[in-house]
C-alpha atoms as an extended CHARMM CRD file, in Angstrom:
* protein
*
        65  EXT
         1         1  UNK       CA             -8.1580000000       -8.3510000000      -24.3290000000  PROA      1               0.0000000000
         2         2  UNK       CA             -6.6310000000       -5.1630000000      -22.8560000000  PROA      2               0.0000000000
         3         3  UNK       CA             -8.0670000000       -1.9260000000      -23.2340000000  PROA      3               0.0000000000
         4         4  UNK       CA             -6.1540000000        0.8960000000      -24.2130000000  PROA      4               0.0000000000
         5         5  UNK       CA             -5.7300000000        3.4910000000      -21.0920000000  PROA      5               0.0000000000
         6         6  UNK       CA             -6.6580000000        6.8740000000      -21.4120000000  PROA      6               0.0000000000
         7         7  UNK       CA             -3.6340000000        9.5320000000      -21.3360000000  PROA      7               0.0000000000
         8         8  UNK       CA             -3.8540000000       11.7290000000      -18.6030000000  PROA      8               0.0000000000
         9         9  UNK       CA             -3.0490000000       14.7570000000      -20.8000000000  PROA      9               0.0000000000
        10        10  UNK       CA             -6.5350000000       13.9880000000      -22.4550000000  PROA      10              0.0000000000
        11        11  UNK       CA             -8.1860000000       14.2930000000      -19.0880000000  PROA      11              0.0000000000
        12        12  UNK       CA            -10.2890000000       17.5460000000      -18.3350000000  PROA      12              0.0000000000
        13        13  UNK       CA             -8.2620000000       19.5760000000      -15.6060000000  PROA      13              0.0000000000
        14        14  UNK       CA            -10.3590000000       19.1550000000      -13.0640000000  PROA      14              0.0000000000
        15        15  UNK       CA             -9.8970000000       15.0020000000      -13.2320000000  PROA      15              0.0000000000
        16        16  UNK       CA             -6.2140000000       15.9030000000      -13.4370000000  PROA      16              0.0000000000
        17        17  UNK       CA             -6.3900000000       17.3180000000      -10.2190000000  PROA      17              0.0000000000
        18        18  UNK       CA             -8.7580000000       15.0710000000       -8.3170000000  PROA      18              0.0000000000
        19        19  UNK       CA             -5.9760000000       12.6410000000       -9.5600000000  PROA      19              0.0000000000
        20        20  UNK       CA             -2.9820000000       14.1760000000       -8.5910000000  PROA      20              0.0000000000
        21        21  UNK       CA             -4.7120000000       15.1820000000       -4.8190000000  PROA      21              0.0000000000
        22        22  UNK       CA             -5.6680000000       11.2560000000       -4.4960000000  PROA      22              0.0000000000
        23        23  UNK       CA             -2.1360000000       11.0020000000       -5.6790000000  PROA      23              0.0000000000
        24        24  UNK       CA             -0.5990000000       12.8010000000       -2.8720000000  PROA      24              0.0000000000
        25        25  UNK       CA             -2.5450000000       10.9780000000       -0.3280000000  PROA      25              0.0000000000
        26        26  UNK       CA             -0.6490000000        7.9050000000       -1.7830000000  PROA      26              0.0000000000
        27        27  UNK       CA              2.2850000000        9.5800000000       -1.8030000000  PROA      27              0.0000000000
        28        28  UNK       CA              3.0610000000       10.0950000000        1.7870000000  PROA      28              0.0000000000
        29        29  UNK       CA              2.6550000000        6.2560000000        2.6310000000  PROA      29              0.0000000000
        30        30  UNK       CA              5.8480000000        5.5420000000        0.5020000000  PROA      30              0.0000000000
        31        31  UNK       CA              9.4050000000        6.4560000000        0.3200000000  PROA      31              0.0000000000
        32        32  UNK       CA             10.5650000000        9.9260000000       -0.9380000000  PROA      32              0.0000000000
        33        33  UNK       CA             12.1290000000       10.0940000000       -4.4670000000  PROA      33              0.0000000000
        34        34  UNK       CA             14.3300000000       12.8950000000       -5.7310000000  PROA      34              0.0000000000
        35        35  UNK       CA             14.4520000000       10.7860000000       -8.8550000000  PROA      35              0.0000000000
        36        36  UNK       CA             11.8520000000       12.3860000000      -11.3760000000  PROA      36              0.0000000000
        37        37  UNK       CA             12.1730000000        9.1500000000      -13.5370000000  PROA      37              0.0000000000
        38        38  UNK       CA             10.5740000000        7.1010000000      -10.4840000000  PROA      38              0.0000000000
        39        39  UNK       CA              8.3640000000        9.6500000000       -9.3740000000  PROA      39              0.0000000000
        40        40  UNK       CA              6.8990000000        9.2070000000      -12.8230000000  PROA      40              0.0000000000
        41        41  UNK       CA              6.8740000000        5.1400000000      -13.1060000000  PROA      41              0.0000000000
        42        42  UNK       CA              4.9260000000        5.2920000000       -9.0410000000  PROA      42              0.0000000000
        43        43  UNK       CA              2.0120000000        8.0230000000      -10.6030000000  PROA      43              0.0000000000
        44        44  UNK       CA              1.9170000000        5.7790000000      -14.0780000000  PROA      44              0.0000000000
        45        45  UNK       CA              1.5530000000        2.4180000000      -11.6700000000  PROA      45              0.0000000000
        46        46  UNK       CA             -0.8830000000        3.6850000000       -9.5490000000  PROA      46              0.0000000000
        47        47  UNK       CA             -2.9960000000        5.4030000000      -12.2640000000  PROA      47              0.0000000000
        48        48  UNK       CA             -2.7840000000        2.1900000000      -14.7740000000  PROA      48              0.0000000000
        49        49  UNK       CA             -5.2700000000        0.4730000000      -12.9420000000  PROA      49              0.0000000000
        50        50  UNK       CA             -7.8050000000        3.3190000000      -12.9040000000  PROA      50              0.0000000000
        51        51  UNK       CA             -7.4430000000        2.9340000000      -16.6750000000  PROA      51              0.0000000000
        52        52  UNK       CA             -5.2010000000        5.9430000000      -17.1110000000  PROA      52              0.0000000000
        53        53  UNK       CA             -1.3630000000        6.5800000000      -18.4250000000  PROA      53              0.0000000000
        54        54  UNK       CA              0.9430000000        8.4710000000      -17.3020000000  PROA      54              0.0000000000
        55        55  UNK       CA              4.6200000000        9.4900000000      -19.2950000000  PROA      55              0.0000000000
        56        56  UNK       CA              7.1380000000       12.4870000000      -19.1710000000  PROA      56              0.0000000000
        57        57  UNK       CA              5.2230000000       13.5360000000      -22.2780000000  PROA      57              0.0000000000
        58        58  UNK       CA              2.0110000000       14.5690000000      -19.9450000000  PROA      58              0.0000000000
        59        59  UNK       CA              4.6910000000       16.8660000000      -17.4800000000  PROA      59              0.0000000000
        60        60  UNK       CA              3.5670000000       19.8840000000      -18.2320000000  PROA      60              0.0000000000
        61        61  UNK       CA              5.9980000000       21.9630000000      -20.6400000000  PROA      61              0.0000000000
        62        62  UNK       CA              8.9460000000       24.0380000000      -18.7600000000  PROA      62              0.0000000000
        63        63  UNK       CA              9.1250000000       28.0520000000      -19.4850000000  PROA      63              0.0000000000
        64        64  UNK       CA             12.1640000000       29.1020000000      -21.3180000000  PROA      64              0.0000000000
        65        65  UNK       CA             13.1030000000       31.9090000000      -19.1930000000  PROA      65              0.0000000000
């Protein structure tokens, strides 16, 4: 039985960004992406098995200018 992972949008900000500095770490031991739709599938892999999703829904929103 799987448990359901938490969405990171849920997530106080200060987890978000102890997440996205671990993140970074990871980051620079793996090829550079332009590609925003792989940039999100790496973050959503490597949070899954701390329990955790990840989609384009938890980007934060863009400003209209």
């Amino acid at each position: 039985m799987t448990q359901a992972l938490t969405p990171f949008r849920t997530l106080p900000p200060d987890r978000q960004q102890a997440l996205r500095d671990g993140w970074a770490d990871e980051m620079a031991k793996q090829a550079t992406t332009c590609a925003l739709d792989e940039k999100i599938a790496r973050f959503a892999a490597w949070l899954a098995p701390q329990g955790i999703s990840f989609t384009a829904d938890d980007l934060p929103a863009r400003r209209k200018v």
